[in-house]
C-alpha positions as CSV (number, residue, x, y, z in Angstrom):
1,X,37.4,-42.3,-37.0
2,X,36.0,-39.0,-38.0
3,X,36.3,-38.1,-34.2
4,X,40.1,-39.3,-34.0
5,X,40.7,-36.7,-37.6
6,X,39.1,-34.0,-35.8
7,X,41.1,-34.3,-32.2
8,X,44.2,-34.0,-34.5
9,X,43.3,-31.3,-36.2
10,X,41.8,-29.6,-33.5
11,X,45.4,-30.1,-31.9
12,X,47.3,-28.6,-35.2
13,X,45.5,-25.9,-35.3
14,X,46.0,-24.9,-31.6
15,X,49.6,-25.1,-32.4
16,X,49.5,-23.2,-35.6
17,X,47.7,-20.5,-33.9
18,X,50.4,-20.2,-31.5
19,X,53.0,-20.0,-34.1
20,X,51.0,-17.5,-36.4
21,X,51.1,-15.2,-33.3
22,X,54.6,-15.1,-33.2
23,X,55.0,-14.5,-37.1
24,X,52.3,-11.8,-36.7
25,X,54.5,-10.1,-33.5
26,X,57.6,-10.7,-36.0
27,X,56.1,-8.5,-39.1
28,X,55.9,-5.9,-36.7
29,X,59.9,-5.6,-37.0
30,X,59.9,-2.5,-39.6
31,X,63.8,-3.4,-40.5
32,X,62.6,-6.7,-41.7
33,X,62.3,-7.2,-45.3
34,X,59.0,-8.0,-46.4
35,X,60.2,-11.2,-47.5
36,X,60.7,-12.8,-44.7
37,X,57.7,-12.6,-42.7
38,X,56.2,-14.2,-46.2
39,X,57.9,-17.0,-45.8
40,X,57.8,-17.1,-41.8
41,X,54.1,-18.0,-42.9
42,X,55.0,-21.5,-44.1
43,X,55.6,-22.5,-40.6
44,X,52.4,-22.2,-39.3
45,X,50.6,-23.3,-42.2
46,X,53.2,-26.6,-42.1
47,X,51.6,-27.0,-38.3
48,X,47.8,-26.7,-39.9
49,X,49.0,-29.7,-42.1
50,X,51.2,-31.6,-40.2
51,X,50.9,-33.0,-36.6
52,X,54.3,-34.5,-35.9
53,X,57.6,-33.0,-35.8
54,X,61.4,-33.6,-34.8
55,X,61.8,-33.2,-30.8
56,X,64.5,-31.2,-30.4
57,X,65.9,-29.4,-26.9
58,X,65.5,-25.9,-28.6
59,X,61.8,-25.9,-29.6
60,X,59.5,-23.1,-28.5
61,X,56.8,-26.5,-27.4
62,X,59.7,-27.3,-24.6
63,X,58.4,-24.1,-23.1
64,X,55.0,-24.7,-23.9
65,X,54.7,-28.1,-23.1
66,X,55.5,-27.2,-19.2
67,X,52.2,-25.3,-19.0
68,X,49.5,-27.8,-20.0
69,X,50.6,-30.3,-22.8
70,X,51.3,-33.7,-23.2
71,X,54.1,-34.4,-25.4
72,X,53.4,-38.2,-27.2
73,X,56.4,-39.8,-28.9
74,X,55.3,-41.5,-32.6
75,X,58.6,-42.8,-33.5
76,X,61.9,-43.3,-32.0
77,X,63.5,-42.9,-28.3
78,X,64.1,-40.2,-26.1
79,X,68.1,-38.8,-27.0
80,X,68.4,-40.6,-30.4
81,X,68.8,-38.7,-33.6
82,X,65.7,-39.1,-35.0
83,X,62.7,-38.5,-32.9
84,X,59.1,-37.8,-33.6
85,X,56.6,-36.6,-31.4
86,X,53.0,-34.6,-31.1
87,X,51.8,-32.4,-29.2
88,X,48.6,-32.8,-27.2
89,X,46.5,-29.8,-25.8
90,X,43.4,-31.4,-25.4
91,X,45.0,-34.0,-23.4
92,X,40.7,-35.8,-23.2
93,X,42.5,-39.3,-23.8
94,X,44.1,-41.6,-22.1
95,X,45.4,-43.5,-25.9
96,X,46.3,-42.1,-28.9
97,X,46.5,-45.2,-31.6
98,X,44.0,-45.0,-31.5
99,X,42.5,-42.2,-29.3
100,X,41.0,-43.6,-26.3
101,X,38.5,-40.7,-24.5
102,X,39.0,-40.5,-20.7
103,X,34.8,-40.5,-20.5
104,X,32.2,-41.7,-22.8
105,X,31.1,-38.1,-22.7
106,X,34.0,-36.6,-23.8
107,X,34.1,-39.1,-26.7
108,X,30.1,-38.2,-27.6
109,X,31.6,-34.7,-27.7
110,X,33.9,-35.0,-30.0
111,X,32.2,-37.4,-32.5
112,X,29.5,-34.9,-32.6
113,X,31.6,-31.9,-33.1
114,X,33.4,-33.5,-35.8
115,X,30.4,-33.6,-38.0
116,X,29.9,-30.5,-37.5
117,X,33.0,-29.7,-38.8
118,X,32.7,-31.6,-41.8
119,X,29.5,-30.1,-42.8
120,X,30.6,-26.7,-42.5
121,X,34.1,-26.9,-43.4
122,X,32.9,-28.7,-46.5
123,X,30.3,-26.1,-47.4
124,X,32.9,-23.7,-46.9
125,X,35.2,-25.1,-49.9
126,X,32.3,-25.7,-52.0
127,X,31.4,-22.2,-51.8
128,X,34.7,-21.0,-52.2
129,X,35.3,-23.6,-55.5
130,X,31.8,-21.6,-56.8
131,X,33.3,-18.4,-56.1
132,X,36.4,-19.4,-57.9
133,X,34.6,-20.6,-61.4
134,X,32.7,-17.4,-61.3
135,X,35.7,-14.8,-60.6
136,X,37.7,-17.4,-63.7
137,X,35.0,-17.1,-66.1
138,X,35.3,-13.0,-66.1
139,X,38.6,-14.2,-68.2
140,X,36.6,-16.1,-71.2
141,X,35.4,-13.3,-73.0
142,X,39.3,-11.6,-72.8
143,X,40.9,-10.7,-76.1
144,X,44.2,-11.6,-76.6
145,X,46.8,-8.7,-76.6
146,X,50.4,-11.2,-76.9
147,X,52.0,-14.1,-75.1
148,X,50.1,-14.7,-72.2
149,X,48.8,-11.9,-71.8
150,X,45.1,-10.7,-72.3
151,X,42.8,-7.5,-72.2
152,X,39.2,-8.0,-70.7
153,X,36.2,-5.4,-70.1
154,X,35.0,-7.0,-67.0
155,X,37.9,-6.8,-64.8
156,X,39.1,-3.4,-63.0
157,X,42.6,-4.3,-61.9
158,X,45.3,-6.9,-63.7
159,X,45.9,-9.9,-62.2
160,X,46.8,-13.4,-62.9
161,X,44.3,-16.2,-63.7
162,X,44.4,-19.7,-63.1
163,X,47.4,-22.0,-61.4
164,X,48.3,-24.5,-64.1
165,X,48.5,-22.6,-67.0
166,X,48.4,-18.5,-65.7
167,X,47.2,-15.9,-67.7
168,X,47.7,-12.2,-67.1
169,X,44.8,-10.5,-67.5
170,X,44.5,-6.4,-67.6
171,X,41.9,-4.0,-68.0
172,X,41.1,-3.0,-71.4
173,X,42.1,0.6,-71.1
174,X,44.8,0.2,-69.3
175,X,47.4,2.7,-69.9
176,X,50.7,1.7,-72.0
177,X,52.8,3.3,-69.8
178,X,52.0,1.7,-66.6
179,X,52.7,-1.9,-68.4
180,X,56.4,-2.2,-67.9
181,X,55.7,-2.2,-63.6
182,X,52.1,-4.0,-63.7
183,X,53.7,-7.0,-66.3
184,X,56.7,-7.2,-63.7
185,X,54.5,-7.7,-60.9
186,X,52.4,-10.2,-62.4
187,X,55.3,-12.0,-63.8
188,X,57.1,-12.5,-60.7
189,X,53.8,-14.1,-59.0
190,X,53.6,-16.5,-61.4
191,X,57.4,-17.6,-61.5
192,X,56.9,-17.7,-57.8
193,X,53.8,-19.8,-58.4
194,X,51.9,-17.4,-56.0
195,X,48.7,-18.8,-57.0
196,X,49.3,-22.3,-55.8
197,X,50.3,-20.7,-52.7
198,X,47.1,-18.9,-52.8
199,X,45.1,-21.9,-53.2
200,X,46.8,-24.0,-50.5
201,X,46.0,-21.4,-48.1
202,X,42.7,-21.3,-48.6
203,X,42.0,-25.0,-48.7
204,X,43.8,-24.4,-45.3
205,X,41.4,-22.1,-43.9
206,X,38.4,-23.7,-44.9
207,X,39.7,-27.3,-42.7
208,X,40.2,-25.1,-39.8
209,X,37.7,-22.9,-40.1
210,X,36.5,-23.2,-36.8
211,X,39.7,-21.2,-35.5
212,X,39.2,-17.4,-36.2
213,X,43.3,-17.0,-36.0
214,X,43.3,-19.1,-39.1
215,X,41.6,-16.3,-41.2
216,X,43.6,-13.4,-39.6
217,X,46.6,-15.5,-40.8
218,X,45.2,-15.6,-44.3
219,X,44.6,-12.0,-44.7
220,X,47.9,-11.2,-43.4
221,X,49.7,-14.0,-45.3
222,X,48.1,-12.4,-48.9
223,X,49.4,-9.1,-47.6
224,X,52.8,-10.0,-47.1
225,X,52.4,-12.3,-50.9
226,X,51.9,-8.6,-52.4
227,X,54.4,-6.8,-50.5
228,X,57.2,-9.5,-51.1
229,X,56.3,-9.3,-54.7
230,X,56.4,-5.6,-54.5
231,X,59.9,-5.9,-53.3
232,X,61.3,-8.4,-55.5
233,X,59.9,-5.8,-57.9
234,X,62.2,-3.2,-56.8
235,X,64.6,-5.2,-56.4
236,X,64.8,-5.6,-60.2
237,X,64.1,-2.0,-61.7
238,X,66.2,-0.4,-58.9
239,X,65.4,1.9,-56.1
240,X,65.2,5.2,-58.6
241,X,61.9,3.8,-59.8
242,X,60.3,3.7,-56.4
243,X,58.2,6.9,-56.9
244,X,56.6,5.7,-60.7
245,X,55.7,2.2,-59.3
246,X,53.6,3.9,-56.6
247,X,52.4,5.7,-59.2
248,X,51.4,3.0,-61.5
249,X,49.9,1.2,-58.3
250,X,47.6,4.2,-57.6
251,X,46.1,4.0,-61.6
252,X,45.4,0.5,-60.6
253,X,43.9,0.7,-56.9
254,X,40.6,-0.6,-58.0
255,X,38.1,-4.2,-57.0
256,X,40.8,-7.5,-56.2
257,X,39.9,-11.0,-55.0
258,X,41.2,-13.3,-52.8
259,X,41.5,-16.1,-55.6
260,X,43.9,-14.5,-58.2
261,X,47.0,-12.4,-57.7
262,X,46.0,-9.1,-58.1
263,X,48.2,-6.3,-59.2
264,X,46.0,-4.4,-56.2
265,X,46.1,-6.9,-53.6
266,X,46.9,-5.4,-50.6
267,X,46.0,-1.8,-48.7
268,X,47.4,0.3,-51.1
269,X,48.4,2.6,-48.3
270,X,50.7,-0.1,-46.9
271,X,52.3,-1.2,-50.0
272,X,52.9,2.2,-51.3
273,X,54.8,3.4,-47.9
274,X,57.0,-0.3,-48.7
275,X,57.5,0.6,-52.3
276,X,59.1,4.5,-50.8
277,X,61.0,3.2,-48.1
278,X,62.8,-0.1,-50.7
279,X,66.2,0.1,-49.7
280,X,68.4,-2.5,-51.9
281,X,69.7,-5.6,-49.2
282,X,73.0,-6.3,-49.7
283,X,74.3,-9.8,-50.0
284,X,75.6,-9.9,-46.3
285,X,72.5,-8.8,-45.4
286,X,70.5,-11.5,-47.5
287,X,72.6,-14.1,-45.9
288,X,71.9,-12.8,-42.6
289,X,68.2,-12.7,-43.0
290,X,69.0,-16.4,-44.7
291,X,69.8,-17.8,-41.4
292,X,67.2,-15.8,-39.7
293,X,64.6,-17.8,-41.6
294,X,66.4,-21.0,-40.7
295,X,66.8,-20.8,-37.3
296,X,63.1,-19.0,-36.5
297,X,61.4,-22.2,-38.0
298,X,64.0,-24.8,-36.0
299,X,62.5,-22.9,-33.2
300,X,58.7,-23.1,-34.5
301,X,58.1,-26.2,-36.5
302,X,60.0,-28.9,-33.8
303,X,58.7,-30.2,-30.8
304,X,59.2,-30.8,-27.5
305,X,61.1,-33.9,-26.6
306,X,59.8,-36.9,-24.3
């Protein structure tokens, strides 16, 4: 059984991978708006998760699936309107429901590789859960300062703590006139629940953590989490405040973590030449990039048909 999860999820993540190379090619666009490659990234972590999809004619896999895949149909016939199907790039069975290995070798193989990567993925998460606690508890001695907002002596840059119930939490000299920016920021990653995001794609990373890709992907998904943030941001204060956002970014360019949304969480470099160059999309524009979304995940999360 635990030899059939891992063939699956070794196949996922061989499809994800080729996915998150295309979304990482696609950032590279510098007339895209950094929201969009932010939520280009829901694609492949959908194909980490989930290893079915529609088949459809105009799927990426169709092109794919000429080179050295097997395409398996889970539910429904070839030309009707709803059709399921997987993609297998193993292809070391003969049966899928359950998987039957070509050679009693290859099925050795595979149950022994997919305790290793239970062990290891599981003492990935467990570290990371430890990690978690210990960056959260920096929070308990924090004084509150109003709302939800609270002042702490152990933490160098503001950022928000904790998924169910966020708290914004800021350094304890930090300067009254960089609040206005810093509380925006935060603000907008929790209405966007950012954190739950956060968490999701590190739960990701630690079940495919045999797939170096996987953690590029992460780094590059939290990157484009601050810089979409940074341009909602703008989007709301207006372009003339560009050059006193970098600024108040700069006062806060200190230590972040991967498990909260820091107000520094990205090269500041990066995000700074983003904040200078904000131009305001129109509405046209915002439509156009709209459909852009829509039709670049048709392409990416459906698959080949039988």
């Amino acid at each position: 059984m635990l030899g059939e999860i891992f063939y699956w999820v070794l196949n996922m993540s061989i499809t994800a991978s080729v996915m998150g190379v295309i979304v990482l090619l696609l950032r590279k666009i510098r007339k895209l708006p950094p929201f969009v490659p932010y939520l280009l990234w829901v694609v492949p972590f959908i194909r980490l998760w989930v290893p079915f999809g529609l088949a459809s004619e105009y799927s990426l896999v169709n092109l794919i699936s000429k080179l050295t895949t097997r395409t398996v149909p889970i539910y429904g016939n070839a030309g009707s309107l709803i059709e399921l199907t997987t993609t297998n790039y193993i292809m070391a069975a003969d049966d899928y429901f359950p998987i039957a290995y070509k050679s009693s070798q290859l099925e050795a193989v595979f149950s022994v590789a997919s305790v290793v990567w239970m062990i290891i993925g599981t003492a990935i998460l467990i570290t990371s859960i430890v990690i978690y606690f210990i960056t959260k508890s920096e929070i308990r001695s924090a004084r509150h300062y109003r709302d939800n907002i609270y002042l702490s002596d152990k933490v160098s840059s503001p950022a928000v703590y904790g998924i169910f119930k966020p708290r914004i939490v800021l350094p304890a000299d930090i300067a009254q006139d960089d609040l206005e920016y810093i509380l925006l920021h935060e603000n907008t990653h929790i209405r966007r629940g950012d954190n739950i995001w956060r968490l999701i794609a590190i739960v990701t990373a630690c079940i495919h953590w045999f797939d170096p890709l996987v953690w590029i992907f992460l780094k590059y998904f939290l990157t484009d989490m601050e810089l979409s943030c940074d341009h909602r941001v703008l989007s709301k204060s207006g372009p003339e405040k560009q050059k006193e956002y970098a600024s108040v970014l700069l006062n806060c360019a200190k230590g972040r973590t991967v498990f909260v949304s820091s107000f520094k969480g990205a090269k500041v470099k990066v995000r700074i030449e983003n904040i200078l160059s904000y131009k305001k999309i129109t509405v046209f524009s915002g439509i156009c990039f709209a459909l852009l979304i829509v039709i670049i995940a048709a392409i990416l999360l459906t698959n080949a048909a039988v």
